[in-house]
N, C-alpha and C positions, 0 to 999 in steps of 0.2 A: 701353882699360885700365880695369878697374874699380878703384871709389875707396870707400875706405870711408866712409859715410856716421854722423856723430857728432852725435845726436840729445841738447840736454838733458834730463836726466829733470825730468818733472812736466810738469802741463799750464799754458801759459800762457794764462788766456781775459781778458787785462786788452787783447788788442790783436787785430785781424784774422787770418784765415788765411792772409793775403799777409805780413801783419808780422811773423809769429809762425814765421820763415824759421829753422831750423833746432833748430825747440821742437817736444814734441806740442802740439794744439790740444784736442782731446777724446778721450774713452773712455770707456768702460762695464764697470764691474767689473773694472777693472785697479790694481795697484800697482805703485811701482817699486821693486827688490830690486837691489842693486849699481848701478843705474844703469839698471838694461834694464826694460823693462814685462813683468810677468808680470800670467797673467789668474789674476784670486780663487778660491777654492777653491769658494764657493757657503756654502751653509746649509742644515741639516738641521733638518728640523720636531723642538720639542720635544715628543713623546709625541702622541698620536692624540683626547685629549679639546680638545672645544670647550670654551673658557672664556667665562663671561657679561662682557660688555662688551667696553670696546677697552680694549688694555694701555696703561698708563700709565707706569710704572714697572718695574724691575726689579733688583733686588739679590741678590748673591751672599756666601755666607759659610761657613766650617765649623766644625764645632763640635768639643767638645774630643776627640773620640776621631776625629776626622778626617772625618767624614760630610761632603760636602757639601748644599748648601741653596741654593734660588733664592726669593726672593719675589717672585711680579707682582702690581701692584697695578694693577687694571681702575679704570674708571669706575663701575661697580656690584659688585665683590668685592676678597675678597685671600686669593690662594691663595701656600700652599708647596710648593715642586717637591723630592721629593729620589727617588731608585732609580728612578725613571722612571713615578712618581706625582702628581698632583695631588691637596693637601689645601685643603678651602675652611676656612680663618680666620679669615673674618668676623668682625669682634666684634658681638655683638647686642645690641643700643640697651635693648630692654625685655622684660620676658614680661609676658605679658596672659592671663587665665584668662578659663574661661568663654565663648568663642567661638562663634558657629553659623553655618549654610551655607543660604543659599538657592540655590534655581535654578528654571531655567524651560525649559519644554519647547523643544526644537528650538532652544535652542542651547548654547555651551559655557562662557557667564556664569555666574560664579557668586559671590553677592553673602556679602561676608563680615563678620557684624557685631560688634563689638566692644561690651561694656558699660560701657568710659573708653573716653578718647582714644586712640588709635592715634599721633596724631605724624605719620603717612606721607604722603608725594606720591607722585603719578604716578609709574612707572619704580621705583620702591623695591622692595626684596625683601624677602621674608617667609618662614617657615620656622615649621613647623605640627606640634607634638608632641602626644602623649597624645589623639590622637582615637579618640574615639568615638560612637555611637548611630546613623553616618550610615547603616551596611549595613542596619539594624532598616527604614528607610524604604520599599527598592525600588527607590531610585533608580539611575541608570545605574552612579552615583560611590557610591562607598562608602569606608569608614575609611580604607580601605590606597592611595586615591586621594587623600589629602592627607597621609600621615603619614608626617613626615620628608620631605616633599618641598619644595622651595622656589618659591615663585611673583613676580610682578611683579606689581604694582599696575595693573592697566590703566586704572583711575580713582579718583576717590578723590570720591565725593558729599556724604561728611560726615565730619566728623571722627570719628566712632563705626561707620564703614564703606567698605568699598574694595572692587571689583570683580576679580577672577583669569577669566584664561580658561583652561579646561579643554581637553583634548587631541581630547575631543569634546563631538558634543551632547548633551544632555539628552533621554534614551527615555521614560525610567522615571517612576515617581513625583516630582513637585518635590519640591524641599528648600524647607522653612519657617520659616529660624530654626531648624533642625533640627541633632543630632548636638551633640559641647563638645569642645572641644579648647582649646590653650593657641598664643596666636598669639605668633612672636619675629622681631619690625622689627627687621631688619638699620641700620647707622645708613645714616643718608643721605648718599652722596656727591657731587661735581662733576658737570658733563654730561661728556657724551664730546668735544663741541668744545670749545674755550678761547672764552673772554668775558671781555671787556673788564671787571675790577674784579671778576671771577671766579678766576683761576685753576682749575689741577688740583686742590690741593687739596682734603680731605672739607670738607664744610659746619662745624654747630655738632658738632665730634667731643668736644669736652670739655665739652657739653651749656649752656657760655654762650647764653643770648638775647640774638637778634638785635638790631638796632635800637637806638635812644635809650633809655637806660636814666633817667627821671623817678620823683620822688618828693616827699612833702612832711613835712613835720616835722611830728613826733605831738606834742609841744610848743614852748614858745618860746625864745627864746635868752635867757632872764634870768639864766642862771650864769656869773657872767665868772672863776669860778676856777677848775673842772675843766672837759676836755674831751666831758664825754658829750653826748652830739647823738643824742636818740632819735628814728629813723626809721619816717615809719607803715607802710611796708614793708621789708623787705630781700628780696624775695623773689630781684630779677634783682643782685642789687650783689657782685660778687664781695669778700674781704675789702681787699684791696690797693685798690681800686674803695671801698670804704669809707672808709679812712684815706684817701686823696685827694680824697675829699669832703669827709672833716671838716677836714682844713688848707686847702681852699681857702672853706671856711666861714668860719672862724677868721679869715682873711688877712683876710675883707672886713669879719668882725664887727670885726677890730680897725681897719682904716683907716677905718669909719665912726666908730669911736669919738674917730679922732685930728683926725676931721674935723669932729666934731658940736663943738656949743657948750659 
């Protein structure tokens, strides 16, 4: 005589597959619907472009006339998805003018110098407007080989230059500090794994400096009726970061005072 068999839904994995006597035990790509296991629909790739980095994030939303909008946010981008496009929204850190390219035979380096600081690490992206002079050279690479294009830092030797690898090697004439263009440092974000006292989050995004913020007093504490407290720098002390120095200033000026003779 058959018997119908009444299986709980859900998986129980808190106990054996001897214990777990009339539960499922395990599955793969299944839900339960009324009770019974149904297998998942699957997933369709969104759109056909590769995106730079591993996704991180993702938000959905629309807007007022009804559009919708996805944002992913990578380890090294942030793109928005809508009609079955990707747009990169990077925000860019800085523009830098004045720019030039070297390179060197037989291979696809190519050394990119800056006349300030660039800011950038290793893995950073860059994004290279208004070039020109390089086609003039003969080189393999020319103007329309950097412009508007966006590259990675594959090294970073000084703070006034970074290395891009090219798609090939160098035939032609090197580049010598050659060509100008305007270089724009994407900012910098998280790595692609998690780290301990890391997170995902971007780095310094609202351009605060890292580290122990010190300073010393451009003069001395002789005024015991207003609060001015002139600092020999303010360069890293955000303002809220200011009033909080000078009340914990104040606090100690005043219990030495209650303390002194």
């Amino acid at each position: 005589m058959l018997q119908k068999l009444g299986f709980v839904p859900g998986y129980n994995k808190q106990v054996t597959e001897l214990g777990a006597e009339g539960q499922w035990f395990d599955g793969n790509n299944v839900r339960f619907r009324y009770g019974s296991p149904e297998k998942l629909g699957g997933w369709d790739q969104l759109g056909q472009d590769k995106l730079t980095g591993a996704g991180r994030a993702l938000h959905h939303w629309d807007n007022n006339a009804g559009i919708k909008y996805a944002a992913i946010g990578t380890n090294r981008m942030l793109y928005a998805y809508s009609g079955g496009q990707f747009y990169d929204i990077t925000p860019i850190r800085v523009s830098i003018a004045n720019v030039t390219f070297s390179s060197a035979s037989g291979t696809p380096t190519v050394t990119v110098t800056f006349l300030t600081s660039h800011g950038m690490q290793e893995d950073d992206i860059i994004l290279f407007d208004g070039v020109s002079g390089v086609t003039a050279i003969g080189s393999t690479f020319n103007d329309a080989s950097f412009e508007d294009k966006k590259f990675m830092a594959t090294s970073v030797p000084t703070s006034t230059s970074i290395t891009i690898t090219m798609p090939s090697n160098e035939t032609g004439t090197q580049l010598n500090n050659s060509g100008d263009a305007t270089g724009k440092p994407f900012y910098h974000v998280g790595p692609s794994q998690q780290l301990g006292g890391f997170g995902w989050g971007t780095a310094n995004f609202g351009g605060t400096a890292s580290g122990i913020a010190t300073t010393t007093l451009a003069t001395a504490l002789t005024d015991t009726v207003t609060t001015n407290i002139v600092l020999a720098t303010q360069q890293r002390f955000q303002i809220l970061e200011k009033l909080e120095l000078v009340q914990k200033i104040l606090v100690i000026q005043t219990m030495t005072r209650q303390q002194g003779p």
